[in-house]
C-alpha positions in Angstrom: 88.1 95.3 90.3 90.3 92.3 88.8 89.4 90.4 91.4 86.0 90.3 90.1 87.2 90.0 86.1 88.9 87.1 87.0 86.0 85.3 88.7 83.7 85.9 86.1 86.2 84.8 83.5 86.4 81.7 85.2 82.8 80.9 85.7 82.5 81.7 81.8 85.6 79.7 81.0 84.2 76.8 83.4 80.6 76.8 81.6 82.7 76.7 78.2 84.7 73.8 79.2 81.2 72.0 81.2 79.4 72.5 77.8 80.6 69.5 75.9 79.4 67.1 78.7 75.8 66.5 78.8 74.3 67.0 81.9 76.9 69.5 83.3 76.1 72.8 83.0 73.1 71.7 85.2 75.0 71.2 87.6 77.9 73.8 87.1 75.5 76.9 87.2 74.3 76.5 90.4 77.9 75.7 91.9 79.1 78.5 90.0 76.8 81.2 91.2 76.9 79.9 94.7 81.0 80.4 94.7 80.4 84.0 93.3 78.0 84.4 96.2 79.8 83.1 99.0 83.7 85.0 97.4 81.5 88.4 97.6 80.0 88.0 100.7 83.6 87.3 101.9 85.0 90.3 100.7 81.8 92.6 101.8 82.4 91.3 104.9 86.2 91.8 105.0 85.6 95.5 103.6 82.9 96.1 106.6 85.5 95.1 108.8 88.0 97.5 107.3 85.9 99.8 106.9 85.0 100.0 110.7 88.7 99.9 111.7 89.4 103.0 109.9 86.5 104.7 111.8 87.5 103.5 115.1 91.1 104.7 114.3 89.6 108.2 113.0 87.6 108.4 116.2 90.9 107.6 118.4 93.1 110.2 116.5 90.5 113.1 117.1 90.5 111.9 120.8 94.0 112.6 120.9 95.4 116.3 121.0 98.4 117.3 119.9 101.4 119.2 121.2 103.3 121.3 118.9 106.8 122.1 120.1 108.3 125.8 119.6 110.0 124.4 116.7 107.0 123.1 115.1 105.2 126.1 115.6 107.7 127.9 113.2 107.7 125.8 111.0 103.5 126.1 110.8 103.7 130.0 110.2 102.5 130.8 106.4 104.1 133.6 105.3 
């Protein structure tokens, strides 16, 4: 979540410091909200991508079986 703290901080610091000229915040707005658009579309993207890589591993790791060894299979027993 800082990630997203620390953009907004920096849009509000940016309008802040864009204030004192005339003229700019007219121009800083739009810039500014088309960065914050274009970092989260980034970062959905990246965390779609993720997120699909930890199904396809999921999927491969119920694919496999497994083989317990004799030893294993005493170490499994609940008493």
């Amino acid at each position: 979540m800082w990630g997203i703290t620390l953009i907004v901080a920096a849009f509000v610091l940016g309008l802040i410091a864009f204030s004192f000229v005339v003229g700019a915040p007219v121009f800083a707005v739009p810039i500014g909200i088309a960065g914050i658009v274009a970092i989260g579309a980034f970062d959905m993207s990246r965390r779609r991508r993720q997120s699909k890589q930890m199904h396809d591993l999921r999927d491969k790791a119920k694919a496999e079986s497994i083989d317990f060894t004799e030893r294993d299979r005493e170490t499994l027993v609940s008493d």
